[in-house]
C-alpha positions in Angstrom: 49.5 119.6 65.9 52.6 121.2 68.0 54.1 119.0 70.4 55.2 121.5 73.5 59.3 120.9 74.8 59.6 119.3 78.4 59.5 121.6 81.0 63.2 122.1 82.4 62.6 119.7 85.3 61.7 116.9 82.9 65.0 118.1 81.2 66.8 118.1 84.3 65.8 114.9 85.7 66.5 113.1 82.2 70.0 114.2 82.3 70.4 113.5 86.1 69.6 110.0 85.5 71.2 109.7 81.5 74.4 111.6 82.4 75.8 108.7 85.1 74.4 105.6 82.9 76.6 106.9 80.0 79.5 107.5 82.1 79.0 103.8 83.3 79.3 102.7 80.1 81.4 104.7 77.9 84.0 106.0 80.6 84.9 102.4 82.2 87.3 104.2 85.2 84.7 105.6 86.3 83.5 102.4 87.9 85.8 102.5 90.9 83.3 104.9 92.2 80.8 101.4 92.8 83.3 98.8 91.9 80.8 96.4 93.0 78.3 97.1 90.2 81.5 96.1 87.7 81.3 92.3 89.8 84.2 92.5 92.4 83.6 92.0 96.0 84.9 94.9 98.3 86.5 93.2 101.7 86.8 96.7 103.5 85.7 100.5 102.3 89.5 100.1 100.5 90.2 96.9 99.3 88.4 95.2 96.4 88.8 91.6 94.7 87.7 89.9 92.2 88.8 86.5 93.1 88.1 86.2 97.0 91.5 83.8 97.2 93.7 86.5 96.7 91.8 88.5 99.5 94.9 88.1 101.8 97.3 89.0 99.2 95.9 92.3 98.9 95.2 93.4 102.3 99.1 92.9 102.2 99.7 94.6 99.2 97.6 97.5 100.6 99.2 97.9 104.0 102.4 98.0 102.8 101.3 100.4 100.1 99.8 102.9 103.1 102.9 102.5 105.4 105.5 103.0 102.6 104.1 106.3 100.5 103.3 109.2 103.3 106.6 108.0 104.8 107.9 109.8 101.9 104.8 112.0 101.2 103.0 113.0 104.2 99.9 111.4 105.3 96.9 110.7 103.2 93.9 112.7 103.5 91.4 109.9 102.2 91.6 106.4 102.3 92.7 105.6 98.7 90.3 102.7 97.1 93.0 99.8 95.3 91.0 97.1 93.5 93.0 94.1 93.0 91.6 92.5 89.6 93.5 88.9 89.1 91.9 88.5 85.9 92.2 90.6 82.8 88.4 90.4 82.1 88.0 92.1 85.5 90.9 94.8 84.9 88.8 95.4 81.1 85.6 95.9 83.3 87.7 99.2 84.6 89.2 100.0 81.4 92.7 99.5 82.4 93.0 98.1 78.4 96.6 96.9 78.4 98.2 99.1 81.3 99.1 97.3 84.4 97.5 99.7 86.7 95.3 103.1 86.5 94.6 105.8 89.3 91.3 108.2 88.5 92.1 110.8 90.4 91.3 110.1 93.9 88.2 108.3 93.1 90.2 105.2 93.2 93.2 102.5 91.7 92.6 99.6 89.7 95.6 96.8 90.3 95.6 94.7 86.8 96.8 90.9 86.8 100.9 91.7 86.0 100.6 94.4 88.9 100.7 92.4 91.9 103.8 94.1 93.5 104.8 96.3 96.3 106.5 98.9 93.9 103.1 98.7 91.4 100.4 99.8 94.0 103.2 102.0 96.2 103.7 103.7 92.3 99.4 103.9 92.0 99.5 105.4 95.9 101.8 107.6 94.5 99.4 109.1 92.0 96.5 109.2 94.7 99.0 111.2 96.8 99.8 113.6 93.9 96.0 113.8 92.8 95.1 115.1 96.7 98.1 117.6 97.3 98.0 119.2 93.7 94.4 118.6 92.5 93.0 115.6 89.7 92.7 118.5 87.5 95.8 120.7 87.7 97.7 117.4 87.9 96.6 116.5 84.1 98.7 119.5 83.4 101.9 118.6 85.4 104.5 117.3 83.6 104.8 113.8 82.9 108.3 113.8 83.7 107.3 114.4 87.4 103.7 112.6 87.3 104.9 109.6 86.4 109.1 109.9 87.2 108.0 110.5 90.7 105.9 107.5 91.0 108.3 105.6 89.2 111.4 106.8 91.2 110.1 106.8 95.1 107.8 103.3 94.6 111.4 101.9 94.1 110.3 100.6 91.3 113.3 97.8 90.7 113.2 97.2 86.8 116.4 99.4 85.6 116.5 100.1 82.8 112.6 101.4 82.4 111.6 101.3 78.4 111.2 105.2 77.5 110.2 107.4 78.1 109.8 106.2 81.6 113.3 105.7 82.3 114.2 109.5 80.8 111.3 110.6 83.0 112.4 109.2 86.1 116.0 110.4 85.4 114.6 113.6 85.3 112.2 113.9 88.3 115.5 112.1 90.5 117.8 115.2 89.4 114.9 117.4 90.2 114.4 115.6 93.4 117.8 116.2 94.3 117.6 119.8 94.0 113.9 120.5 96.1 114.2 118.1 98.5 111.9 116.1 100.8 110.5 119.3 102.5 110.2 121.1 99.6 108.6 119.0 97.3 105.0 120.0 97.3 105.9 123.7 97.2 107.7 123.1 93.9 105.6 120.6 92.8 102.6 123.3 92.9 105.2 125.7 90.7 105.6 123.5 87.9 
C-alpha cells in the first residue's frame, strides 16, 4: 500500500504553524516579539518588567534613554521595545546568557539584571537606532569597531578603561567620529 505526500497546503500550513514554535524555542531573542508569552508584564506598548516594583525605575530608564539618543542620532522611527528583566532567570528566558543587554534588530532590547543604567539602555537605543537607519541585516556586516564603538562611545558609557576589544573599538569609532562628524554620520556609516 502507497501512502500519497500531503498536498502543498497541508505542507504549507505545517510549516506556518512549526516554523514560529521552533523559533520560540530554539531562538530565545526572538521572544521580545511577545515578551509576555516569556512571563513579563508589559506596562506600555515599550516598557516590559518582570518584577512590577521596578516598574517606575524603568519608565525612567526608558525616557531618559528616548531623550538622550536622537539628540545625537535623529529621531526614532519606531518606538523601540526595552524589557527590563531584574532577574537573571528572566534575562535567560530571552537568551541574553551572560551579556548584560541584547538588541534583535528592531524587534526589541532586553535590559539584564547588571544593566540597570542610563549609559546601558542609551548603548542598547543605540543599536535600535543603527538597526533602523542602516538595516538589521546590513548592520551584521558593519564593522564591530563602529557597531559596538559607537554605542559604547555616544551612551557615555563611564567605565574607562573598557576590557578589549571594546575599549580599542571605541578608540576607533571616536577617531572616526572626529573625522565624519555629526551630519555626516549616517552617510558614512552606509559606506562602511
Amino acid at each position: 500500500m502507497r501512502l500519497s505526500r500531503p498536498s502543498l497546503k497541508v505542507r504549507l500550513l505545517v510549516m506556518l504553524v512549526a516554523v514560529p514554535l521552533v523559533a520560540w524555542f530554539a531562538v530565545k531573542p526572538v521572544r521580545v516579539l511577545e515578551p509576555r508569552l516569556a512571563g513579563v508584564s508589559c506596562v506600555s506598548a515599550t516598557v516590559c518588567v518582570d518584577d512590577l516594583t521596578r516598574v517606575e525605575e524603568a519608565v525612567g530608564l526608558y525616557a531618559e534613554g528616548m531623550a538622550f539618543v536622537p539628540d545625537l542620532l535623529g529621531s526614532f522611527k519606531g518606538r523601540p521595545r526595552v524589557i527590563f528583566c531584574a532577574t537573571q532567570a528572566c534575562a535567560d528566558s530571552f537568551g541574553l546568557g551572560a551579556r548584560a543587554a541584547v538588541t534583535v534588530g528592531t524587534m526589541g532590547t532586553v535590559i539584564g539584571p547588571r544593566a540597570w543604567a542610563s549609559f546601558f539602555v542609551r548603548h542598547e537605543l543605540i543599536h535600535y537606532a543603527q538597526a533602523e537607519r542602516l538595516g538589521t541585516l546590513r548592520l551584521l556586516f558593519k564593522p564591530q569597531w563602529f557597531v559596538e564603538g559607537m554605542a559604547y562611545a555616544l551612551s557615555q558609557d563611564p567605565r574607562e578603561p573598557l576590557t578589549e576589544p571594546f575599549e580599542s573599538q571605541r578608540k576607533r569609532f571616536r577617531a572616526w567620529y572626529a573625522a565624519v562628524g555629526k551630519q555626516g554620520l549616517w552617510q558614512a556609516a552606509r559606506d562602511l
